[in-house]
Structure formats: C-alpha cells, structure tokens
C-alpha positions in Angstrom: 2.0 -18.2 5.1 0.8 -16.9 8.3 3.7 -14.5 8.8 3.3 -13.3 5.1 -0.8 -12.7 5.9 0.6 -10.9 9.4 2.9 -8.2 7.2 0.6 -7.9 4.6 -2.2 -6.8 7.3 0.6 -4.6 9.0 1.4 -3.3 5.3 -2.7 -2.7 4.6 -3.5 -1.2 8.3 -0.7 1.4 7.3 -1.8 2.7 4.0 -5.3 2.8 5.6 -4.5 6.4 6.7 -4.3 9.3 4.4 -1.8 11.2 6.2 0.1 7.7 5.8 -0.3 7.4 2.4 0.9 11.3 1.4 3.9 10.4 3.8 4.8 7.2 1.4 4.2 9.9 -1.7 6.6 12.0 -0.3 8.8 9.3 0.5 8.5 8.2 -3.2 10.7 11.2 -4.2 13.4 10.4 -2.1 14.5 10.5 1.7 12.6 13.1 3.8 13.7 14.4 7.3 10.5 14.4 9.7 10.3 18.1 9.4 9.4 18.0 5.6 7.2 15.2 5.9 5.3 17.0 8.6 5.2 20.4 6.9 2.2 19.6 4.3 0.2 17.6 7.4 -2.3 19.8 9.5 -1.4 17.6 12.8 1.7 17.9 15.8 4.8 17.0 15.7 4.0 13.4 17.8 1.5 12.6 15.1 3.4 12.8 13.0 6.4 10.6 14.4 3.6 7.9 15.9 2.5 7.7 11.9 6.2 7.5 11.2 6.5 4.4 13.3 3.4 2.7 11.9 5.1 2.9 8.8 8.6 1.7 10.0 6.6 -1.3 11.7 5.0 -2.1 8.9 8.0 -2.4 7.1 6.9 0.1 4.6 9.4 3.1 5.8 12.6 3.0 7.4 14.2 6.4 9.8 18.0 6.7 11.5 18.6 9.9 13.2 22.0 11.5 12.1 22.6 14.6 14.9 19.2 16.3 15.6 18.1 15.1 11.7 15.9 12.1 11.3 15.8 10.9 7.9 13.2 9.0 6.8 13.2 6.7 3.3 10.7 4.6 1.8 11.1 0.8 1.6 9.9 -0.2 -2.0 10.6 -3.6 -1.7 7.7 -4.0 1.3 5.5 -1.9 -1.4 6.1 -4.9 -4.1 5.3 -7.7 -1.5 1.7 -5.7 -1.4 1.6 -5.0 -5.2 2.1 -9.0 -5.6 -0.7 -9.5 -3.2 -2.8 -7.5 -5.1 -2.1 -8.5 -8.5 -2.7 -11.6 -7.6 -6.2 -11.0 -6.6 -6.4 -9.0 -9.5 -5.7 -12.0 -11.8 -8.2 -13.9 -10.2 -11.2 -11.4 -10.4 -10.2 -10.9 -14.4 -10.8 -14.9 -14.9 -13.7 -15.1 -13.1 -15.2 -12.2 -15.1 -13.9 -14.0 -18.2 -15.7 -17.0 -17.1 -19.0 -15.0 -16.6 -18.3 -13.3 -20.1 -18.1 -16.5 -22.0 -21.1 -18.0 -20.2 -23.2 -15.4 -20.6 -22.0 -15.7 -24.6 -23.6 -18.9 -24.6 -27.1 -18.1 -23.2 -27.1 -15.1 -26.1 -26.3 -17.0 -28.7 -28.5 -19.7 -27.3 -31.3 -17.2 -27.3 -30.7 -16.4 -30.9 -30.8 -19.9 -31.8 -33.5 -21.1 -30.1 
C-alpha cells in the first residue's frame, strides 16, 4: 500500500503543473518529440526537459532518444492507476451524500408530520 500511496503522490505532484498537464494533452494525441511539446510552452528548452523527467518519474510519460530525436509518449496505464484512485474517492463522497440525502428526508417528512 505504501508504494501505491508513494506513486500515486509522484503521479499527483506531476499533474500539479499546468505546463505538465498540456504536455500529457499533447501526449494524449500520440508520441511528441521534445521540440513539439516545447513549441506551445512560453519557457527554455531545460524546462522543458526537467518537466519531461517529472513526468517520466512519475511514471506518467516515457522518452528514448532515436539520433538527435527524443520521442516522448504518454503512459495511459499510470493515468488509470490515478483515475482508480479517484473514482474511488468519488464513490465514497456519492454515499455519503446519499446518506445525508435520506436523513435529511426523514427530518422533512418528520416536520410535516409532526
């Protein structure tokens, strides 16, 4: 469980950033080099690659340099581990307001009774 919390934090941490998160959006289209991921970012070159390697240690993205290309690709399954995670909490939230629903039922229709 602990290693699960430690990548999910990793995972989280990573799609804090927006520059992160249109990188992953790019990504979602299919394998990018560097160069096109950069080219709609408004930061250098080493941003952009120290972003790049958040994402790879985060297990989110994954890059291998062919000649003086890096391609970069998106790692989907990391992205259902999170989605999981989430839906999970999601489920939890939804019963709990179903709970609260059907109690505060009762107190109205024990108003209009009593």
């Amino acid at each position: 469980m602990l290693n699960q919390s430690t990548s999910l934090d990793l995972a989280f941490q990573a799609l804090a950033d927006p520059a992160r998160r249109a990188m992953l959006e790019r990504l979602s289209q299919g394998p990018a080099s560097v160069s096109e991921l950069a080219k709609p970012l408004q930061m250098s070159m080493p941003a952009v690659l120290q972003h790049l390697a958040v994402l790879e240690q985060a297990g989110l993205a994954s890059s291998r340099k062919t000649g003086r290309v890096r391609s970069c690709e998106l790692n989907a399954a990391r992205l259902e581990d999170v989605q999981k995670w989430l839906n999970a909490r999601r489920a939890e939230w939804e019963a709990r307001f179903d709970r609260l629903a059907a109690y505060l039922n009762t107190l109205d229709e024990g108003n209009k009774n009593g």
